[in-house]
N, C-alpha and C positions, 0 to 999 in steps of 0.2 A: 468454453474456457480454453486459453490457449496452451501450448507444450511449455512455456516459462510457466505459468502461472501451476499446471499440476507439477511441477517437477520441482518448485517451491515448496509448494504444498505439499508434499511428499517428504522434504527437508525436515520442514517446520513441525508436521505431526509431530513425530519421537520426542521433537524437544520440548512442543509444549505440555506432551505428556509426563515428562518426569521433573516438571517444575512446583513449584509448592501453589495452591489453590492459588493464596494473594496476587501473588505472582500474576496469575493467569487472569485472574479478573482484571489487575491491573493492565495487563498486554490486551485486555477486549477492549479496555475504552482508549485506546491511541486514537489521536488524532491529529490531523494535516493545522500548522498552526495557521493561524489566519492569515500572517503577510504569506504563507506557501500558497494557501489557498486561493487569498485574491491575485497572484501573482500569475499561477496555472491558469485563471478563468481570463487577465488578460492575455495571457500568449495562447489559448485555445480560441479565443475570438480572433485575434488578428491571425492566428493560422486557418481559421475557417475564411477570412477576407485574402487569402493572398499573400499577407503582408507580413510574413514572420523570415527574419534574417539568419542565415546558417547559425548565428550562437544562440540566437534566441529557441532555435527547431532542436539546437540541443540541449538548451534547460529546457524544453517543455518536457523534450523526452526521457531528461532526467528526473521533473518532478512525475512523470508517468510511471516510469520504475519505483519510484519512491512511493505512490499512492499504490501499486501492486504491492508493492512489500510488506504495506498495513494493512492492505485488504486482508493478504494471504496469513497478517499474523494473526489479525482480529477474529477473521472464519475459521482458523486451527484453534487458535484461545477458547472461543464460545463454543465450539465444538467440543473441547477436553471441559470447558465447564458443565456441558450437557450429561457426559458420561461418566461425570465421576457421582 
């Protein structure tokens, strides 16, 4: 795990522990919508070919932040869903 990814994580614990259950079950099932999704698996292919353009290196690695940020709510979510 990287130093962004526990230092999120770290953010994100408190607050999904003092949200209401629904809440929390809700923030477990986020999900990347499909046009993000298929969009990231083209710019991850052509960045694995080579062929990806300065804006395109910075949307991919803006949807990279953006798929961290649901990881990290989804694993603090299910995690407060476990302990309560």
């Amino acid at each position: 795990m990287n130093t962004d990814t526990t230092i999120l994580k770290g953010v994100i614990r408190p607050f999904t522990a003092s949200l209401r259950r629904e809440l929390v079950e809700e923030l477990s099932k986020i999900t990347a919508s499909p046009a993000d999704q298929a969009r990231y698996e083209e710019l991850a292919e052509k960045n694995t070919e080579g062929k990806l353009t300065e804006a395109e290196r910075e949307e991919l690695e803006s949807l990279v932040d953006a798929h961290s940020l649901i990881s990290a709510l989804k694993t603090e979510a299910i995690a407060s869903l476990a302990s309560r």
